[in-house]
N, C-alpha and C positions, 0 to 999 in steps of 0.2 A: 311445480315449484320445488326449489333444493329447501324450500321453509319448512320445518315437521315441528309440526303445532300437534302434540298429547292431547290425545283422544279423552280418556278420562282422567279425572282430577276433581279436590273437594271445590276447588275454586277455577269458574271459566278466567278469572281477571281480576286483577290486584292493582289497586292504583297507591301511588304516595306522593302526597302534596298537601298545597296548605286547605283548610276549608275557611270558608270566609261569609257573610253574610251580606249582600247588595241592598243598598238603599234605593228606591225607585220611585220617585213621584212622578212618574209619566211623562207627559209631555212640556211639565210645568220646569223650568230650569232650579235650581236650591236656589236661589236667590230670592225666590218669589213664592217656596214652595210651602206649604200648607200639611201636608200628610205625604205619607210615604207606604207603597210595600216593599216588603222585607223579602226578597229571595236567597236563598242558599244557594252558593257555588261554590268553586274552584277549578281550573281547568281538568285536573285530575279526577275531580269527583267529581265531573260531569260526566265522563265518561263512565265510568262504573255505575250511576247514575239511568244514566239512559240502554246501557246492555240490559241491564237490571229490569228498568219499572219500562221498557217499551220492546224491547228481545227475549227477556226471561231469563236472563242467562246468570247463574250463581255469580255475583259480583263483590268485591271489598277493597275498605279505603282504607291503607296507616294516616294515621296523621296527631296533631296536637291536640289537644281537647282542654279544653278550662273550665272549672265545675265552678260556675254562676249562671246565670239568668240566659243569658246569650248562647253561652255553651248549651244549656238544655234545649233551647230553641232550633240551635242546627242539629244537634244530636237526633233531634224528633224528628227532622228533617230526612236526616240519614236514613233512619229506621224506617220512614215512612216510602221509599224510596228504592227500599228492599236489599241494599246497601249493607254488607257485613262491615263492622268498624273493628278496627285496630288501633287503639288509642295511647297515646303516653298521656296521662295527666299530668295538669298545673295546678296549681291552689292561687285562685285570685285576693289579690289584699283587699279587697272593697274600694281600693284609690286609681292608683298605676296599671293594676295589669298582674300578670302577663294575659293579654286581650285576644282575643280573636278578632281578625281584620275586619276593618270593615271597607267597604266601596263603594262609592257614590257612582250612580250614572242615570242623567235622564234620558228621554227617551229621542232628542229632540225634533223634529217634524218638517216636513217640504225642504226646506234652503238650510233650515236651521241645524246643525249638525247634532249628533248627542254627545256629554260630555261628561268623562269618566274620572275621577280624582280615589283617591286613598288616603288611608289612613292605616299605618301597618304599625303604627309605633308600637313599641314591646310585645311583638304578636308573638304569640306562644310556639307557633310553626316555625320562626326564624329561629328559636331555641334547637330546635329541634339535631340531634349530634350522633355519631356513631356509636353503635351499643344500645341507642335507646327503643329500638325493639328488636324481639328476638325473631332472626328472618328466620336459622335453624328449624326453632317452630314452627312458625307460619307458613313456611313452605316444605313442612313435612307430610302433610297429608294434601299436597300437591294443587302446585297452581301453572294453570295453561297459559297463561301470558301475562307479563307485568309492563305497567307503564310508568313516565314518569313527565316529567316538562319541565322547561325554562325559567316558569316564573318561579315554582319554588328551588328551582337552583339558582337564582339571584339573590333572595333575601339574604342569607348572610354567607361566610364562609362556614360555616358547617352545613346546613342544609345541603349544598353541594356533594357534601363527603355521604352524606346519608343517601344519597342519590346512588354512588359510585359503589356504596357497600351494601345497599340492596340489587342491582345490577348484579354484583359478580355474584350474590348469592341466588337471586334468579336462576344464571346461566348454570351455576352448578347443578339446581334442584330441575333443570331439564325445561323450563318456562323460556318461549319467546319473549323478547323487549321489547320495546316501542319508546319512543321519546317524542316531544311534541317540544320542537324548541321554543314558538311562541316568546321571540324576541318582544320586550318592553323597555324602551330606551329609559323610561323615569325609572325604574325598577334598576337594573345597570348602572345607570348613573351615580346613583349613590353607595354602589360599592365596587369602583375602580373602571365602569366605562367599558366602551366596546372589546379594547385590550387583553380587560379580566373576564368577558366575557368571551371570547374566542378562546383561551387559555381552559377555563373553567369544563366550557360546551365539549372541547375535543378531549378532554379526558373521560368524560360520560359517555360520548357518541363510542368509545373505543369499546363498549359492551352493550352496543344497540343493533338489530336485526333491522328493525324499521324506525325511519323518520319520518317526524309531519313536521312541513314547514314549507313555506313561500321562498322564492326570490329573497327578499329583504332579510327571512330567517336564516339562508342560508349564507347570503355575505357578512350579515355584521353577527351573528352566531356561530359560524365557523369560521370566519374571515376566508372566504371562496371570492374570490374578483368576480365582479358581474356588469353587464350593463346598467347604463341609470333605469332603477324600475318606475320610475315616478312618469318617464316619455314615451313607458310604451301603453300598448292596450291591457288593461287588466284581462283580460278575459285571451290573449295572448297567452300560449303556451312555451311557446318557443323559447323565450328566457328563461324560465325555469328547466324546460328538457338539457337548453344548452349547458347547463351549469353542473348537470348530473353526473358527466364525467369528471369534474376535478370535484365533485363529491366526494364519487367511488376511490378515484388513486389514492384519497388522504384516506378513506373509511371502506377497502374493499370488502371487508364484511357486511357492510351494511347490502341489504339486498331487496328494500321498498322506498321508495320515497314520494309521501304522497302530498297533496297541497290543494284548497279552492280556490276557484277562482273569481272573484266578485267586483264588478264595476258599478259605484255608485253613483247611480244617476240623481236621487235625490233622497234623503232621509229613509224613505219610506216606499223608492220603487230601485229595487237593485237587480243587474242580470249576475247570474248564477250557475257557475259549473265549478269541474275539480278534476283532477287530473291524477295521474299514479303513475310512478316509473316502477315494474316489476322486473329485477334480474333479467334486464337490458331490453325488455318489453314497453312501450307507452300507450296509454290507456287514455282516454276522455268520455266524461259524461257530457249530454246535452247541455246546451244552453240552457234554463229557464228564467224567465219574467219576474221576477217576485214584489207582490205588496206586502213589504213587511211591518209587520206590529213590535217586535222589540229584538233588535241584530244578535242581542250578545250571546252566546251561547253555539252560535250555529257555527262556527269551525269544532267548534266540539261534539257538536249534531252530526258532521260531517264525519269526524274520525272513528265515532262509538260506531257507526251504522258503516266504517269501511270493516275497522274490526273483527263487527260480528259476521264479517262477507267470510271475511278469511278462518277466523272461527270455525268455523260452518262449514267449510268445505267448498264455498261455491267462486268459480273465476274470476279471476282478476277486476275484468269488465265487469261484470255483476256486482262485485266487491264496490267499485269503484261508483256504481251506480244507485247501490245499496245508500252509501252514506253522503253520496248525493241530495238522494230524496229525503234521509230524516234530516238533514240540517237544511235542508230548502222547509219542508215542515216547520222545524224547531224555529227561524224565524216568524211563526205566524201566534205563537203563543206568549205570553207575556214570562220573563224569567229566564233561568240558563239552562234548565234542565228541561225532558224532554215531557210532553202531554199526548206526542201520538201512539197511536198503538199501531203493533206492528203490519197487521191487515194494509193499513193507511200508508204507510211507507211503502210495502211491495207496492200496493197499485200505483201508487205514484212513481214510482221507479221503472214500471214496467207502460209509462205512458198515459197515467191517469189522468181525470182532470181534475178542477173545482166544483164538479154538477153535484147538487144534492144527493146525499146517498138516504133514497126512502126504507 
């Protein structure tokens, strides 16, 4: 690979995005629901997240931070998670805000779907504006790769810029990029629509090395013409390969682009693979089976465990099979972040099964 990911550095990975806190009562719909747990995520601190507490790997998040009740909770989370933080603080008024997100999703079961809603009003991360951290700094005693994503470059128009201005300081301070466009049409929608979002994406993507994103993330996130994804076979490769050349002419720097691939057959039993375009190479993981316990988290399961492939030194294939197996794992634990350890990921990757390990 022409990719030259730095050997050493104080930080393997640096993510920037919003953190947020999931509400979860199971399989019980809010409607009906009774009690709830609390998970911590963000697409971005998922990753760092899971290099972190199931790779080992020196990981940290920028992001918004609000010193109340909530803020301490994820905070502890962070920490617990093994997660370096980099925070701009807020001062909450006790009424309004400025809040840390929060997000509904049950879990829901057989035929029943699960369903996801938000609540982002005066989130502290959508503040969030160029200059308010110092990347100089932060990437002076050196970070080997930086990521970013989608959904925090929708919330408002500055978060975008904060994307763009830690990007080009990245690129300077010698760190690979990644972006995870992780299109969400409600998210979009309320600030200007696919339009502003194809606008927005191709000024970021113009200082990204690697992309994660499907089909769907690459038409209405880059505005790339594609066939209807909704007709074909999810677990089809082929639309997503075909589409990688009018990627490249608009983004020839870019030089990964990886994606899963998952067809849900019901709530709770999904097939399962992912796929990787490496500088003009195509790559696929196996098929697997999955009986999954709670979905969300595992395209992030997915890309932490392609990461740490490339990280690491090891092939394409292997990369791609790597972060296969922890987001096929990470479906089987409740929350967005990861529970397996890494032992558990290799064997699974390399063919394991579900047999008791005595």
């Amino acid at each position: 690979m022409s990719l030259t990911i730095r050997k050493d550095a104080a930080l393997d990975f640096l993510s920037l995005g919003a953190l947020v806190h999931r509400l979860d009562p199971g399989i019980i719909p809010f409607r009906k629901a009774t009690e709830c747990l609390i998970h911590v995520s963000g697409g971005e601190f998922n990753c760092a997240a899971n290099l972190a507490n199931c790779f080992g790997m020196k990981t940290g998040v920028a992001s918004a931070m609000v010193d109340y009740p909530i803020g301490d909770l994820i905070a502890e989370r962070v920490r617990a998670m093994g997660v370096q933080p980099f925070y701009k603080h807020f001062k909450h008024d006790g009424v309004q805000g400025p809040n840390m997100a929060t997000v509904y999703s049950d879990r829901g079961f057989g035929v029943r779907a699960p369903v996801v809603f938000y609540n982002r009003s005066n989130e502290a991360a959508a503040q969030l504006k160029p200059g308010d951290f110092d990347w100089k700094s932060i990437f002076s005693a050196g970070v080997r790769w930086f990521h970013s994503g989608g959904i925090f470059a929708a919330l408002s128009p500055t978060t975008a810029e904060v994307i763009v201005e830690a990007m080009q300081a990245a690129k300077a301070a010698g760190a690979v990029t990644s972006f995870d466009l992780n299109y969400r049409a409600k998210l979009w929608s309320i600030s200007g629509g696919e339009s502003r979002a194809v606008e927005v994406l191709d000024r970021i993507v113009r200082n990204v090395d690697i992309l994660v994103g499907n089909e769907e993330d690459l038409q209405k996130g880059l505005g790339i013409p594609g066939q209807d994804v909704t007709k074909t076979s999810k677990l089809d490769p082929s639309a997503f390969f075909a589409m990688i050349g009018q990627v490249t002419r608009k983004h020839p720097h870019v030089k990964v682009v990886a994606t899963t691939l998952r067809e849900v057959h019901s709530t709770n039993r999904h097939s399962w693979s992912a796929v990787a375009w490496v500088e003009g190479k195509t790559y696929s993981a196996p098929t697997a089976e999955l009986e999954v316990y709670d979905r969300v988290g595992g395209g992030d399961g997915f890309a932490s465990g392609f990461f740490c492939g490339l990280l690491t030194g090891e092939s394409p294939e292997d990369s791609v099979r790597l972060g296969w197996a922890h987001g096929a794992l990470l479906t089987t634990f409740p929350g967005d972040t990861t529970m397996a350890t890494v032992d558990q990921v290799r064997a699974f990757a390399k063919g394991g099964s579900a047999r008791i390990q005595r």
